[in-house]
N, C-alpha and C positions, 0 to 999 in steps of 0.2 A: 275493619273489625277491631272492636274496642281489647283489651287486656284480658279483663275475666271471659268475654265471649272464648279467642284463644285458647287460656288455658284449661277451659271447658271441655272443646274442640280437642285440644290433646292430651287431655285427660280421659276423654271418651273411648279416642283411639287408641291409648296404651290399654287400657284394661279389655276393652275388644281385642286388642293385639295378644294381649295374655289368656283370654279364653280360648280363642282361638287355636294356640297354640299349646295348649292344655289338652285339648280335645283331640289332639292329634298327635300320636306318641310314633316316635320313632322307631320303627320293626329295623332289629339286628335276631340275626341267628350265631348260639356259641355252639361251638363243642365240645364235648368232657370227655375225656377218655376212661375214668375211674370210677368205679359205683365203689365210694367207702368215703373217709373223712380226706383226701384230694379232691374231694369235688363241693365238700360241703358248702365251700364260699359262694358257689355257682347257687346252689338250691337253697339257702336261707336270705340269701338276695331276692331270688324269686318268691320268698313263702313268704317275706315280712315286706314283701312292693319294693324294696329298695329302687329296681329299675326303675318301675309305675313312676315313682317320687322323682327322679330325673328326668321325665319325660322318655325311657326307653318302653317300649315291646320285647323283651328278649323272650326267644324259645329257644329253648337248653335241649339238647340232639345229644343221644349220647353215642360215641363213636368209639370202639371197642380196640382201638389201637390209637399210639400217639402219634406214630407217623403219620398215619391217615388223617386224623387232625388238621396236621402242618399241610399236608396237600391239598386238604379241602379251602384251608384259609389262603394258600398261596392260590388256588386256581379261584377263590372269589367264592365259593359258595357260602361261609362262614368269616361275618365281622373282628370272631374273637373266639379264644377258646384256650383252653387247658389241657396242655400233653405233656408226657414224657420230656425232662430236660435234656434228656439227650437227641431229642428229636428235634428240641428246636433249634440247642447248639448246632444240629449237626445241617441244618438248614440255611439257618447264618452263613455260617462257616461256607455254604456252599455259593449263595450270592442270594439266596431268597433274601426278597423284598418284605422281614416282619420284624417285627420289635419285641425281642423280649421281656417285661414289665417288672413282674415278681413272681417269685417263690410260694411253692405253697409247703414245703419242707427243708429245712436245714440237714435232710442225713436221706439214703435211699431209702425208697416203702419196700422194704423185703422181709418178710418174716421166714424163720426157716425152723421147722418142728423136727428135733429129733428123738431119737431113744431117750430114756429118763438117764441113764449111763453118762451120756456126754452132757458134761456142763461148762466147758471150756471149747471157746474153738481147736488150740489143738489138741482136743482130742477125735478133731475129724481125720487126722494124717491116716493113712491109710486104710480109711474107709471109701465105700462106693458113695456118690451123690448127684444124684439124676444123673447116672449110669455112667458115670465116670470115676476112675476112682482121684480120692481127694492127695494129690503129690505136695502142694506148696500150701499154704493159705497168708494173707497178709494182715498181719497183727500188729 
């Protein structure tokens, strides 16, 4: 077989290898535990193709707790997914088999609404707060 015959020959077979390969996209399932701005990286990956464009299939599950997450990816049914840091710390920590990647926040997601009156934390000392009342707070 001459030169150019060759690189005809596997020239052919890369771009066939790349169609081919195009045409068949890789299914992963994530799961989200957040419906708000913690999950947005999940759903604007999926709105703008981000996966498509890597060759994934992702279907985004949303799963209403971060523990449950961690379980679902530890027992295999979920490639990847977004939970609660303390759920995955606390999975690590325990000998599960996942890697934790990145952050989706530098501080906790808690918002807490109270009376127009308090505008300083302590001024929660001695009030009640999800029916406890409030003895210490950490400032």
């Amino acid at each position: 077989m001459n030169s150019k015959l060759a690189f005809f020959v596997l020239f052919a077979a890369l771009l066939w290898g790349i169609k081919a390969g195009a045409a068949e996209l890789r299914r992963i399932t994530l799961g989200y535990s957040s419906i708000g701005p913690m999950a947005t990286g999940f759903w604007m990956a999926k709105e703008i193709g981000a996966f498509e464009k890597h060759g994934i299939h992702a279907e985004l599950i949303y799963i209403s707790s971060g523990p449950v997450v961690i379980q679902a990816l530890i027992g295999g049914d979920l490639q990847g997914g977004s939970a609660a840091t303390n759920a995955v710390i606390n999975a690590i920590l325990n000998g599960a088999p996942i890697l934790g990647v990145a952050g989706t926040s530098n501080r906790p997601y808690h918002r807490l609404y109270v009376q127009p009156e308090i505008n300083r934390l302590e001024d929660l000392r001695g009030k009640t707060l999800g029916g406890h009342p409030v003895r210490r707070y950490h400032g």
